[in-house]
VEXPAVO-14611 format. One record per residue (C-alpha): x, y, z; residue in three letters. Coordinates in steps of 0.02 Angstrom, whole numbers, padded with zeros to 5 digits, always signed. Each point is the difference from the previous one (the first is absolute). Example, Ala and Ser with C-alpha at 12.3 -4.5 7.8 and 13.67 -1.06 7.14 Angstrom:
REM residues 2
+00615-00225+00390ala/+00069+00172-00033ser/
This chain:
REM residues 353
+04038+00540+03204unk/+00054-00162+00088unk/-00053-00127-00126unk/-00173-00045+00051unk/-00159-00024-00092unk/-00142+00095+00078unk/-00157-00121-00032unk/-00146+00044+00111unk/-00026+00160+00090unk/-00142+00052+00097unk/-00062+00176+00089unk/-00158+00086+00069unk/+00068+00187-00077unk/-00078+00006-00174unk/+00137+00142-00050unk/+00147-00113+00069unk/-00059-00131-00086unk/-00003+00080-00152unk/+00174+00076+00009unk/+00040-00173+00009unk/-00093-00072-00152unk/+00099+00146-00109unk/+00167-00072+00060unk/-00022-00166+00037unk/-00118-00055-00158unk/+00058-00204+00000unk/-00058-00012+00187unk/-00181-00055+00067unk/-00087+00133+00108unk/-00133+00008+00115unk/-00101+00132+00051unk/-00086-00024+00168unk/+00013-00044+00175unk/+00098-00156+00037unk/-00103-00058+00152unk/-00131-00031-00136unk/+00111-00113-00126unk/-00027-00166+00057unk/+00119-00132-00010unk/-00061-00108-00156unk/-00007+00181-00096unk/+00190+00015+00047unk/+00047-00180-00044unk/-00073+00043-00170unk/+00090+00147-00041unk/+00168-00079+00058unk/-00042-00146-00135unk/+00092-00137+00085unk/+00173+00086-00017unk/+00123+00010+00162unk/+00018+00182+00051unk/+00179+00055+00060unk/-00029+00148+00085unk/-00155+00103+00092unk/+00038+00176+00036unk/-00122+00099+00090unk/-00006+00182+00082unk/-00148-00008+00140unk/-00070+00137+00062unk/+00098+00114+00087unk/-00084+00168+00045unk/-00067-00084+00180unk/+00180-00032+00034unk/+00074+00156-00092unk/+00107+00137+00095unk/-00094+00114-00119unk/-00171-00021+00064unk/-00073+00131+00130unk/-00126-00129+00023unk/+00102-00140+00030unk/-00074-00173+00118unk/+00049-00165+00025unk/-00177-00066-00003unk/-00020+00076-00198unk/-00077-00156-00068unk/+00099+00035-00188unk/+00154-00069+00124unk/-00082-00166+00019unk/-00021-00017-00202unk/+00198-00089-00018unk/-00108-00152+00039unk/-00050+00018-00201unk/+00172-00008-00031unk/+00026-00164+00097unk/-00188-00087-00078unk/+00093+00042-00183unk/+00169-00060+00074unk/-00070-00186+00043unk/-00110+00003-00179unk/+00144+00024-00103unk/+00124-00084+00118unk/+00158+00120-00063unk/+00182-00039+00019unk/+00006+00168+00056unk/-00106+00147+00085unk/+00057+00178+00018unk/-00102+00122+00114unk/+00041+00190+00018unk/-00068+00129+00131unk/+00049+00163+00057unk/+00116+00021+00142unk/-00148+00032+00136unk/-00025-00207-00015unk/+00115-00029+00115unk/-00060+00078+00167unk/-00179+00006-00053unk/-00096-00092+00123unk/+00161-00013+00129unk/+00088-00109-00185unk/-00164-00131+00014unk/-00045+00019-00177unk/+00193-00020-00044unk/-00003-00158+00094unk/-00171-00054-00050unk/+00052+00043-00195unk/+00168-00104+00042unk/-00095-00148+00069unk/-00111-00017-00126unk/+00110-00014-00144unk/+00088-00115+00108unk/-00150-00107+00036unk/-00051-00003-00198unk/+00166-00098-00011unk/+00148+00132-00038unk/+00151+00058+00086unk/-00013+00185+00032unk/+00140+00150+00015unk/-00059+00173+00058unk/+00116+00151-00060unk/-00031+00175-00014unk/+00048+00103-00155unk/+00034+00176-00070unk/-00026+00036-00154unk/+00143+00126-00049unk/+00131-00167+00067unk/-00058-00060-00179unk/+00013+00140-00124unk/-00176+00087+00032unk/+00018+00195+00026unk/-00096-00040+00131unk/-00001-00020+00203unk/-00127-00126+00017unk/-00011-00154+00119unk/-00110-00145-00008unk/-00001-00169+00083unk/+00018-00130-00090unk/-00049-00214+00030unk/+00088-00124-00100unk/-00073-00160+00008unk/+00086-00148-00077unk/-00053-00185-00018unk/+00128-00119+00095unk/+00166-00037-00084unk/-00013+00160-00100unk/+00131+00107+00072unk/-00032+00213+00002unk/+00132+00133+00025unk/-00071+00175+00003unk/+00081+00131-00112unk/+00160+00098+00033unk/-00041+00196-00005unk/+00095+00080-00161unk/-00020+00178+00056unk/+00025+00102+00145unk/+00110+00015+00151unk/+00123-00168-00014unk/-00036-00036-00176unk/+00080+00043-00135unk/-00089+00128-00098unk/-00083+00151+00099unk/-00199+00015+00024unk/-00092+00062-00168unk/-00060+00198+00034unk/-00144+00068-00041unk/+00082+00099-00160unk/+00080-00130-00063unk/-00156-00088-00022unk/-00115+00104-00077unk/+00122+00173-00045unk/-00008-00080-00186unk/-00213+00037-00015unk/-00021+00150-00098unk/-00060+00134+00116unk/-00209+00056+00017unk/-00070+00138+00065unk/-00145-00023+00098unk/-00163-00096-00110unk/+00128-00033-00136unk/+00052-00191-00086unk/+00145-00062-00089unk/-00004-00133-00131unk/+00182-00010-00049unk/+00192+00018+00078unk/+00079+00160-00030unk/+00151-00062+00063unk/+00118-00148+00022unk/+00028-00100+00167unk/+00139+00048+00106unk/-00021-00136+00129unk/+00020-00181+00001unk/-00173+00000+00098unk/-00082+00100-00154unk/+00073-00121-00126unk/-00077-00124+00097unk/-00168+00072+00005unk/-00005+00035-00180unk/+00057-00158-00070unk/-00077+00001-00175unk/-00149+00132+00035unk/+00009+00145-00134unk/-00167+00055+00073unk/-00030+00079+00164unk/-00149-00075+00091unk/-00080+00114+00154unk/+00082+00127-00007unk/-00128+00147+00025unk/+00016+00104+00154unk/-00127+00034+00129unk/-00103+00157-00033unk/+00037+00112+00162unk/-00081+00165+00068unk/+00116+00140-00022unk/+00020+00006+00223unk/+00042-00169-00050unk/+00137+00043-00118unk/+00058+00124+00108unk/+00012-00125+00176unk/+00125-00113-00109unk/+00096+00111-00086unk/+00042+00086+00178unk/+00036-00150+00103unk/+00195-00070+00004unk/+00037-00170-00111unk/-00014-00118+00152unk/-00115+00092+00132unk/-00195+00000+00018unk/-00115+00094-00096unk/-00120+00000+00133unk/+00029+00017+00196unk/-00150-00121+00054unk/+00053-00130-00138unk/+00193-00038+00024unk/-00008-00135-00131unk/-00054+00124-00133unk/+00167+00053-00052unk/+00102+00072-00160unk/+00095-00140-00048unk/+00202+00031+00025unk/+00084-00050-00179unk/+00151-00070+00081unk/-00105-00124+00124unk/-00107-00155-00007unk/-00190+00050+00005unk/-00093-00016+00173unk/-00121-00156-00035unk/-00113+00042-00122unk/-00186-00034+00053unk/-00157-00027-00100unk/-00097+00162+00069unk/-00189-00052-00025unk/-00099+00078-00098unk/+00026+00167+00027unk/+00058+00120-00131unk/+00174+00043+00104unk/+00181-00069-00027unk/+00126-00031+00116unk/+00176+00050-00043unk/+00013+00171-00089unk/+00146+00005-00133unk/+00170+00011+00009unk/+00034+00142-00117unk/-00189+00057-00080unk/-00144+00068+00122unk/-00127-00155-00035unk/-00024-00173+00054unk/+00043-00158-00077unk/-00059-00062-00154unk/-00058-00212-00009unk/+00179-00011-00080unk/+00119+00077+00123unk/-00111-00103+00128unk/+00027-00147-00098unk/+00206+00046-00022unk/-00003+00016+00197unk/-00067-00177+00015unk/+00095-00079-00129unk/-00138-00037-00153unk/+00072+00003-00165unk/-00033+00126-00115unk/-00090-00142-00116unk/-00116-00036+00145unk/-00168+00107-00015unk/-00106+00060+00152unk/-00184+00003-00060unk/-00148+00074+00103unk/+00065+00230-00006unk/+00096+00070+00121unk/-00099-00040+00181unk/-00001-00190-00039unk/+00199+00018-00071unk/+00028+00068+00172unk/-00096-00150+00092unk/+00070-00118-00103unk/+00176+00055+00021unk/+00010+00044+00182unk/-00075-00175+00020unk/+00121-00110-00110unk/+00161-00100+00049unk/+00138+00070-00100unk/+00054-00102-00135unk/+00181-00006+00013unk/-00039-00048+00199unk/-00097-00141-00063unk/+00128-00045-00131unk/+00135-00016+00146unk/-00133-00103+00099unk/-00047-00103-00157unk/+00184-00037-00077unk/+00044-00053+00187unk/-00166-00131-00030unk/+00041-00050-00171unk/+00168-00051+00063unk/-00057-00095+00120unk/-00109-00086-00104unk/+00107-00035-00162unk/+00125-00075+00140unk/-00140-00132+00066unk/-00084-00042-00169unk/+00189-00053-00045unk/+00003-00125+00127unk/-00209-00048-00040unk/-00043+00012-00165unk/-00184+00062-00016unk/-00093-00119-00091unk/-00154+00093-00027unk/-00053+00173-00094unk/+00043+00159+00111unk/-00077+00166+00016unk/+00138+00108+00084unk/-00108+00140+00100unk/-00161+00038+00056unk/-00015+00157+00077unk/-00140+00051+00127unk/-00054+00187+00055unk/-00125+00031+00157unk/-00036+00170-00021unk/-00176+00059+00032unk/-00105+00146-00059unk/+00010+00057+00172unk/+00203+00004+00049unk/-00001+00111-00150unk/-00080+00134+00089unk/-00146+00018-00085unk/
């Protein structure tokens, strides 16, 4: 969305990976644990060209809000030090590392500082900021932390928020992201519109799809049916689990989580007694309509809940791209370029199962 090339991607998840491969055919994947791609393999893939950019999302259930289980000794903390072995390998102009919000006082902020010094120490100048989602056009109230790493003499400005309290144009609802989707009962899929978009969110969702992807909705138990169709757009569904709600169609969604395994959702809908379907999940975190979630309706969930929202990273990513088209005008690159790498460190086991 920015204007980078995505060139070599790598993750442990075989279903994330594959969602990738459908969307992202022109880029190199791997499928495996990084701690076990060694250094020459790396160099080999890369094929001598200068990378631009390494984004990476590091684990982030040991630090996570979310997590009933949550430690600072969770060894899936330690694994940013992945992240930094691929930084000095590919020796990037510039590295990008998100988290969730939790980051910053886990371990009384040592792993923020230890994060911090590290890219610092692998030769970058490094800005800490945290973001919400919805400030940047996702129906969505979600913040992550975000490091920005750039090489010296490359100069970084982080992204002015477009939406929200301030800004110019008001947070993106719930309805006015997904209201468009043709409405399911309960077990039921869509392959087509059956009406036009009435948002400029929607339009921007669609784009040039004329198919619907995902869009089948959970199967529920008629107590089920009858809990969501009950409970007031906006208030929980449940009284032990506050952050299973029925989405308000005039607000941002809560943050949307991955959910495990388990065959529950998390946000009932607006104006139908079901769940979500992949889609509206994917509308609520800013996916195209073009871009296909493979793996049914457990791993759509994981991989959703789990993902950075695209237009988030397109505000973090335009910000970089600026800041790099500035400095390669004053130093011509005289060498071929791959624009991004991108890194994942999720493990079978932060996914709950």
């Amino acid at each position: 969305m920015a204007g980078f090339e995505a060139a070599l991607a790598a993750d442990i998840h075989p279903p994330s990976l594959a969602t990738y491969q459908r969307n992202h055919p022109e880029a190199t994947a791997i499928l495996g644990d990084l701690r076990k791609v060694d250094e020459q393999q790396a160099i080999d893939l890369l094929n001598g060209h200068q990378v631009d950019l390494i984004a990476a999302g590091v684990p982030c259930q040991g630090f996570s809000l979310n997590n009933r289980k949550r430690w600072d000794e969770d060894d899936r903390n330690l694994l940013f030090r992945e992240f930094i072995r691929f930084v000095h390998i590919a020796q990037p102009h510039v590295v990008v590392l998100e988290n969730v919000s939790g980051l910053r006082s886990a371990g009384n902020g040592r792993f923020k500082e230890a994060i911090a010094e590290a890219i610092e120490d692998a030769g970058y100048n490094v800005q800490f900021r945290v973001l919400n989602a919805a400030d940047f056009g996702v129906p969505q109230k979600r913040q992550r932390v975000f490091f920005v790493g750039v090489r010296p003499g490359i100069t970084f400005a982080w992204p002015t928020a477009t939406h929200g309290p301030g800004a110019s144009t008001p947070w993106v609802g719930v309805w006015d992201a997904i209201g468009d989707l043709p409405p399911l009962d309960p077990g039921k899929v869509a392959h087509f519109y059956d009406k036009p978009a009435f948002s400029d969110y929607q339009r921007l969702m669609r784009g040039d799809a004329t198919v619907l992807l995902n869009h089948r909705a959970p199967n529920h138990p008629e107590e089920v049916i009858r809990k969501i169709g009950s409970t007031l757009p906006g208030a929980p569904m449940y009284p032990k689990f506050k952050q299973r709600i029925r989405l308000h169609p005039d607000e941002p969604s809560p943050t949307q989580v991955s959910g495990g395994i388990r065959p529950q959702f998390q946000f009932g809908h607006p104006t139908q007694a079901r769940g979500l379907s992949i889609r509206e999940r994917c509308r609520i975190q800013s996916f195209p309509d073009l871009y296909e979630i493979t793996g049914g309706t457990v791993q759509g969930r994981v991989q959703t809940g789990n993902a950075v929202p695209p237009l988030l990273a397109r505000a973090i990513a335009g910000s970089v791209m600026e800041a790099l088209e500035t400095w390669n005008g004053q130093h011509e690159p005289s060498e071929p370029r791959i624009r991004a790498v991108q890194t994942s460190f999720e493990t079978l086991e932060q996914m709950a199962f």
